[in-house]
C-alpha positions in Angstrom: 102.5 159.7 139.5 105.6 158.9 141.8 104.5 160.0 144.8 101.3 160.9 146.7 100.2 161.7 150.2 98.8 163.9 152.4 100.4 166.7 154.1 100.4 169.3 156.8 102.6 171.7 155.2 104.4 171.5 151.5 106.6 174.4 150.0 108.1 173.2 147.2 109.2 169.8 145.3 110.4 167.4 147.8 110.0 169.6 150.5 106.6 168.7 152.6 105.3 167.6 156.2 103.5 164.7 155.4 100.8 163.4 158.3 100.8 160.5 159.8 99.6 157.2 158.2 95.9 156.6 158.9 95.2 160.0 159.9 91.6 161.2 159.9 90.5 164.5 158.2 87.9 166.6 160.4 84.3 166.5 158.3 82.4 169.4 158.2 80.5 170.5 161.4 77.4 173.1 161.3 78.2 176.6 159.3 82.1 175.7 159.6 84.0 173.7 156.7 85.7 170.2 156.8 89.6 170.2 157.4 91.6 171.4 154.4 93.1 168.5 152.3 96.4 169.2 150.9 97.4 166.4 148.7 101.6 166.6 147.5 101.8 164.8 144.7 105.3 164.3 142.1 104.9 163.1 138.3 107.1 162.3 135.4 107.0 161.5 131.5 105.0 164.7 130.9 105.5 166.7 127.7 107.6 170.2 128.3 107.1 171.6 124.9 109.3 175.3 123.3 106.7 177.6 123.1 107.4 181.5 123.0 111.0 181.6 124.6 110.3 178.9 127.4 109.6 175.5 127.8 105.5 174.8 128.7 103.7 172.0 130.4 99.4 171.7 130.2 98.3 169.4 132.7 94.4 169.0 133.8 93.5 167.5 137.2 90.6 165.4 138.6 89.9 164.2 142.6 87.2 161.5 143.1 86.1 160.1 146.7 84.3 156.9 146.3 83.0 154.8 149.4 84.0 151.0 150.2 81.7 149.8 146.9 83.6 152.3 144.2 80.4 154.4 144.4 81.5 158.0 143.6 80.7 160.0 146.3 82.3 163.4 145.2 84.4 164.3 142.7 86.3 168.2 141.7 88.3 169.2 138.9 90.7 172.0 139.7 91.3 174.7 137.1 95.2 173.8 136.4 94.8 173.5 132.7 94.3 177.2 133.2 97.8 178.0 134.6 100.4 176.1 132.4 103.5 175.2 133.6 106.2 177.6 132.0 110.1 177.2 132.5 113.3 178.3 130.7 114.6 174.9 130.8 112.9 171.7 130.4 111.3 169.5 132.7 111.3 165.9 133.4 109.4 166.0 136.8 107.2 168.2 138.5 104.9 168.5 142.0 101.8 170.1 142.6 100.2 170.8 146.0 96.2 170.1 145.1 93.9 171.5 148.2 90.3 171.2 149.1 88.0 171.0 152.2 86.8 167.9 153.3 83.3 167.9 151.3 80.3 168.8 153.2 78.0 165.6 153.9 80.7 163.2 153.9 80.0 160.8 156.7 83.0 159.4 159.1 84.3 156.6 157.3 87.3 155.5 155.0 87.3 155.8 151.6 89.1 156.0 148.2 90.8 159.0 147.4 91.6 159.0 143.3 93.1 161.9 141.6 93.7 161.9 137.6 96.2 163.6 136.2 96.3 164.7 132.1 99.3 166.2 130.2 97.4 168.0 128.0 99.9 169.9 126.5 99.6 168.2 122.7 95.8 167.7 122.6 96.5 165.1 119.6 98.5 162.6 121.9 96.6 163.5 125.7 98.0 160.6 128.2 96.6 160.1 131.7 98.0 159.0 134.5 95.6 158.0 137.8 96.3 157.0 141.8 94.8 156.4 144.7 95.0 156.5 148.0 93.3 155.8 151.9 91.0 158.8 152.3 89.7 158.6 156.3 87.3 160.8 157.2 86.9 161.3 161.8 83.6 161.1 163.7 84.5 163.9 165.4 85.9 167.0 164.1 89.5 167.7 165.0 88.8 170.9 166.5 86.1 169.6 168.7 88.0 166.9 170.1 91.3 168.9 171.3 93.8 167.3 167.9 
């Protein structure tokens, strides 16, 4: 994993508004969710194997949120391994942009964002690559207090 940070807009590889350092995601207040997350992250050394007329990439994603302690707090697995990665040429590097709400119940706070990424693409040789990252959570949500 290259590179990895939080963003307020991403449409493509390399091309993304990332926010500022230290910036706090709004939690969850009443009936309304917490601030979406939307995580840019590049990665290398996966495999990009022929298969039916293109080249095709399996990868399997993990977030955890763990508190000061490295007690899990949360964790989501999106459903990539679902959609694989199909080109007509090979690839050598690749970006996703992973998304989620702030998790409900998740008290202000800073915390340890960790996302795993698998290649899964030949089940007999999986590799795993993992990073973290400052995850702040406000007291107040965004919204509410005029950001």
């Amino acid at each position: 994993i290259d590179k990895m940070c939080f963003c307020e807009s991403v449409t493509g590889i390399g091309n993304y508004k990332p926010l500022p350092d230290g910036y706090a995601f709004a939690p969850a207040s009443g009936n309304r969710p917490g601030e979406l997350v939307q995580l840019y992250v590049e990665f290398r050394n996966f495999v990009s194997e022929p298969r039916q007329g293109a080249f095709e990439t399996r990868l399997s994603s993990s977030v955890e949120i763990s508190d000061s302690r490295g007690e899990l707090l949360w964790s989501y697995r999106f459903e990539d391994e679902r959609k694989p990665i199909r080109s007509r040429t090979q690839l050598h590097d690749w970006y996703n942009n992973y998304t989620f709400f702030v998790p409900k119940g998740l008290p202000p706070g800073t915390y340890r964002l960790t996302l795993q990424v698998a290649d899964e693409t030949l089940p007999d040789h999986r590799r795993v690559a993992r990073r973290s990252i400052e995850f702040r959570v406000a007291a107040v949500p965004a919204r509410l207090a005029g950001n």
